[in-house]
N, C-alpha and C positions, 0 to 999 in steps of 0.2 A: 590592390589591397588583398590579403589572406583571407579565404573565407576564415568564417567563424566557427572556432572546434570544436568537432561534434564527438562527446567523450562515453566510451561504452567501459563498465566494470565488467572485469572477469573473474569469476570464483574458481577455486580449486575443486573440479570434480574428475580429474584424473589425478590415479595414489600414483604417488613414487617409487620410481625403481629399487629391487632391492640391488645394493654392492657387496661382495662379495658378505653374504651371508645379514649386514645389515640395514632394514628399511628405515627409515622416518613416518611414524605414523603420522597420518591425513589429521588435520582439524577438524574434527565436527561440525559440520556444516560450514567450511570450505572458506572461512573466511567471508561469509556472507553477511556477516553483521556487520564489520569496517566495512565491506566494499558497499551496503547500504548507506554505512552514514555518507563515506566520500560522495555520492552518488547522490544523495537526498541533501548533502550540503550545497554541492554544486549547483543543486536545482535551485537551489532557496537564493544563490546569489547571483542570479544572472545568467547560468551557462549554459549551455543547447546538451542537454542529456539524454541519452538513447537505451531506453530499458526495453526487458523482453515484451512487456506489457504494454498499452498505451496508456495505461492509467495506474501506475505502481503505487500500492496502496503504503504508508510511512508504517504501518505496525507490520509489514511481511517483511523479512529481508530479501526472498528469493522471487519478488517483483521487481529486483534493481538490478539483476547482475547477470551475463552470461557466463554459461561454461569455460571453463578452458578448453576443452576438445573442439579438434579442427573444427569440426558442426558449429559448436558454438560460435567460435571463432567467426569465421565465415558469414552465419548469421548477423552478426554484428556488424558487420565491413558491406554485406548486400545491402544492408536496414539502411549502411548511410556513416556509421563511425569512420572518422579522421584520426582519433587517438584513443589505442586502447589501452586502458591501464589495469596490469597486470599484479592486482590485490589477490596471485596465487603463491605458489612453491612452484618453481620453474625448475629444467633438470637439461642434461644434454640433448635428450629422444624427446622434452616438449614442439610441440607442433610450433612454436612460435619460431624457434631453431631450426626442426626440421621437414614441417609439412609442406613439402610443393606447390600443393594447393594456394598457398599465399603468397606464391614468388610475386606473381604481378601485380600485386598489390604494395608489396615494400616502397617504394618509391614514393608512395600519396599517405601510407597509411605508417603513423607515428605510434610507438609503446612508450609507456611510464613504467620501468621497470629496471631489475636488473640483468646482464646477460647472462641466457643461461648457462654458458659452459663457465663462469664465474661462481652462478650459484649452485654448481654440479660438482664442482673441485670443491670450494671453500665452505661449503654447507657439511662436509668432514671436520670435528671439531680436532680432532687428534691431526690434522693435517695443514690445518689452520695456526694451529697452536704451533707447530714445528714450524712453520715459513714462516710468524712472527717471532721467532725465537734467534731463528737463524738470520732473520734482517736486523734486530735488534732494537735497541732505544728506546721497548718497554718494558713495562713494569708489568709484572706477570705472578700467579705462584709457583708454585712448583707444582712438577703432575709428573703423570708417571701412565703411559699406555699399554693396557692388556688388551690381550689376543685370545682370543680362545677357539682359533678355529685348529683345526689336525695339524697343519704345516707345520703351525709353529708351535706344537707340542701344547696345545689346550691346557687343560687344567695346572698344568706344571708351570706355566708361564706365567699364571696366576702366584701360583706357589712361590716361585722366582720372584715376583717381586712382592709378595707377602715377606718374604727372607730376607729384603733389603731392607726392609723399611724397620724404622727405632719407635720403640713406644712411643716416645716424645714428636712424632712425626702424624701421630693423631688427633684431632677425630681429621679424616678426608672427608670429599665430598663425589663418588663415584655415581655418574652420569654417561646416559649413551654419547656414543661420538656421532649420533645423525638424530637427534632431540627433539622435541617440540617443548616450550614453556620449561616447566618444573617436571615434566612428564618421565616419570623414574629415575629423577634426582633425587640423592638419599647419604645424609651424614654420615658416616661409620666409625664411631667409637673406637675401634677394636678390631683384632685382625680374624676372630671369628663372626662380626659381623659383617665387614668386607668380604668376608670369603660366600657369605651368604646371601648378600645384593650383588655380590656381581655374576656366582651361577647361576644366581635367576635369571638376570639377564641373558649367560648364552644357551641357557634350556628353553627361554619364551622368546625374547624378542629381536637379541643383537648378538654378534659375536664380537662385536669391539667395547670397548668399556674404557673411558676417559678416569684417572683416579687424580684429584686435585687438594694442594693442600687448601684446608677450611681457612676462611677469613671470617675473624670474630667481629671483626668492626662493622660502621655503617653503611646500607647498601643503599645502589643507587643504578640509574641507567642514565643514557648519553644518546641524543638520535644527533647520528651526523646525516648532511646534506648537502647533495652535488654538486659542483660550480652550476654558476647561473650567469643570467647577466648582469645581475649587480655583483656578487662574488667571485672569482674566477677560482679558488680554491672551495677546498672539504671544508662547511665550515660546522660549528656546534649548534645547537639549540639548548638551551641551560637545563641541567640537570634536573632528574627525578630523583627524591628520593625515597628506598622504601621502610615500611615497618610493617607489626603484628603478622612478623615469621612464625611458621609451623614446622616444630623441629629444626631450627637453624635456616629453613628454605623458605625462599618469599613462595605462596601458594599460588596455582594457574590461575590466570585471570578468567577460564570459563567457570569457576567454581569460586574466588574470591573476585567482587571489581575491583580493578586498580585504585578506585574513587574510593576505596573503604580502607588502602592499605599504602598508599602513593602521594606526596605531593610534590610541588615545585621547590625548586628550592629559591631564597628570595635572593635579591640583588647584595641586600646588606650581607646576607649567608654569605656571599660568595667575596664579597670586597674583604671579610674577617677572613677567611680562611682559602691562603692559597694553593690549599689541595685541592683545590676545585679547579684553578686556571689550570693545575698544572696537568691535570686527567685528560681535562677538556681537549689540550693540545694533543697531547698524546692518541685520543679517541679522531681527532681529524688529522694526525699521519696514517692512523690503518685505514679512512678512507682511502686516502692518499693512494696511499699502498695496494691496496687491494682494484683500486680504477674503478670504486661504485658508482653506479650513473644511477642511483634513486637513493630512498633514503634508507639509513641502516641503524639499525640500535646495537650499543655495546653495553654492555651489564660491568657496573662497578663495583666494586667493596674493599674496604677498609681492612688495611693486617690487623687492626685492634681499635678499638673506640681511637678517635683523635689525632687515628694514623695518617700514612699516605694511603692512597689508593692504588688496588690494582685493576688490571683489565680482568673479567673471567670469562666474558662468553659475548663471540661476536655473531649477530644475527642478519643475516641475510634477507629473512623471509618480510612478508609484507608487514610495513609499519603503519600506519593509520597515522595520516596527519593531516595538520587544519587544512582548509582551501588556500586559506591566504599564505602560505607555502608554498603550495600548488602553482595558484596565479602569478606568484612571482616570477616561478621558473618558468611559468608555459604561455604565457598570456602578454 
């Protein structure tokens, strides 16, 4: 018989690489709040939990979780962890990839995560958005990607496609192509406001900049999830949906809770209206497609009240979900 899995949380406390000119900013405080509750759930129903402390107190978050850095890592796997679960941002150069130090260890010791050369490529929204375009069979808006590094001629290439676009092609929604949450998502009316959120971006933080057209309808998100043993395909978890937007944008959840702005959506919702099945599917082929081995959230919205839906943003990074999720797939 298997022993019984001994589960270590890991937080984000190594930043991300930058690519060529663009980083991903770090979450403030690394993800340490999900990877407490996982952690503090797990404890509550049964399962052999392995924290830094021996007494992790439920009001600290950073009594529940190890680093990501090798250290940490490492720590973890001496203490005694069989399964680490990876509630970070993983990259190609993360130590789970490519630290040595844990070669001899792969074989006995299991992650809950995604791989990182998966979430190092497709954590590029601009690049993402092109390989689901070019596979096909979703529903998408329109976008349009700026550059603004020297090669490709900076500001002009802005200009370039400030020159393409028709009045009636307004308001966008211009967003980094490497993002965290809402974190400098921002509507643009107008092509002198466009022209004024996105040089901010490549004077402060990015040199890439994703331009999308706005969907006026109702938003919502989608977490798909991995085959298991009862599933053998990506399957859905029934939608969220959201309200009380700021400026057209659902607000970050460190500054708005989802509980104040989010709910499910119910059985009956979804039996009326089969924009819901139809999303849903769509949302578990870019599982599909993409080979995610954890779970992933896609952001949905409406071309107009009553619409269909389209896809807008598929996230990679860690999702917070129940145990009994969990114990299905691992247990």
């Amino acid at each position: 018989m298997a022993s019984e899995p001994t589960v270590a949380l890991l937080y984000q406390a190594l930043k991300p690489p930058v690519y060529g000119g663009v980083s991903k900013p770090p979450k403030p405080g690394g993800y340490q709040d999900s990877g407490a509750d996982i952690a503090y759930t797990l404890s509550q129903t049964g399962h052999k939990i392995l924290t830094p402390i021996s007494s992790p107190d439920p009001r600290r978050q950073q009594d529940w979780c190890f680093p990501d850095t090798e250290e940490g890592i490492l720590a973890a796997i001496h203490a005694g962890a069989t399964h680490l679960w990876a509630n970070t941002v993983v990259f190609a150069e993360h130590p789970l990839q490519e630290s040595g130090a844990l070669t001899p260890y792969e074989d006995r010791v299991k992650v809950v995560g995604q791989p990182p050369l998966c979430v190092d490529w497709f954590d590029d929204k601009a690049v993402l958005n092109d390989k689901l375009r070019r596979r096909g069979g979703f529903t998408l808006p329109r976008a349009w990607s700026v550059d603004g590094t020297a090669e490709t001629g900076g500001q002009g290439n802005l200009e370039t496609v400030i020159a393409s676009l028709a009045q009636s092609d307004y308001p966008l929604v211009a967003k980094p192509v490497r993002g965290r949450g809402s974190h400098g998502v921002q509507v643009c009316n107008s092509p002198a406001e466009l022209r004024d959120h996105v040089n901010r971006f490549f004077n402060e933080t990015s040199s890439q900049v994703l331009l999308e057209e706005y969907l006026h309808g109702e938003e919502g998100t989608v977490t798909i999830m991995p085959p298991d043993c009862v599933d053998s395909r990506h399957w859905a978890l029934p939608p969220v949906v959201r309200f009380n937007h700021v400026d057209g944008i659902a607000p970050y959840s460190g500054l708005v809770a989802v509980t104040a702005n989010s709910r499910a959506v119910t059985k009956r919702e979804m039996e009326a209206d089969e924009s819901f099945a139809c999303i849903m599917r769509e949302c578990e082929e870019v599982g599909v497609f993409l080979g995610a081995t954890a779970p992933i959230r896609i952001d949905i919205r409406r071309f107009r009240e009553g619409g269909r839906f389209a896809l807008f943003d598929v996230n990679l990074k860690p999702v917070c979900l129940s145990f009994l999720v969990w114990e299905r797939r691992f247990l």
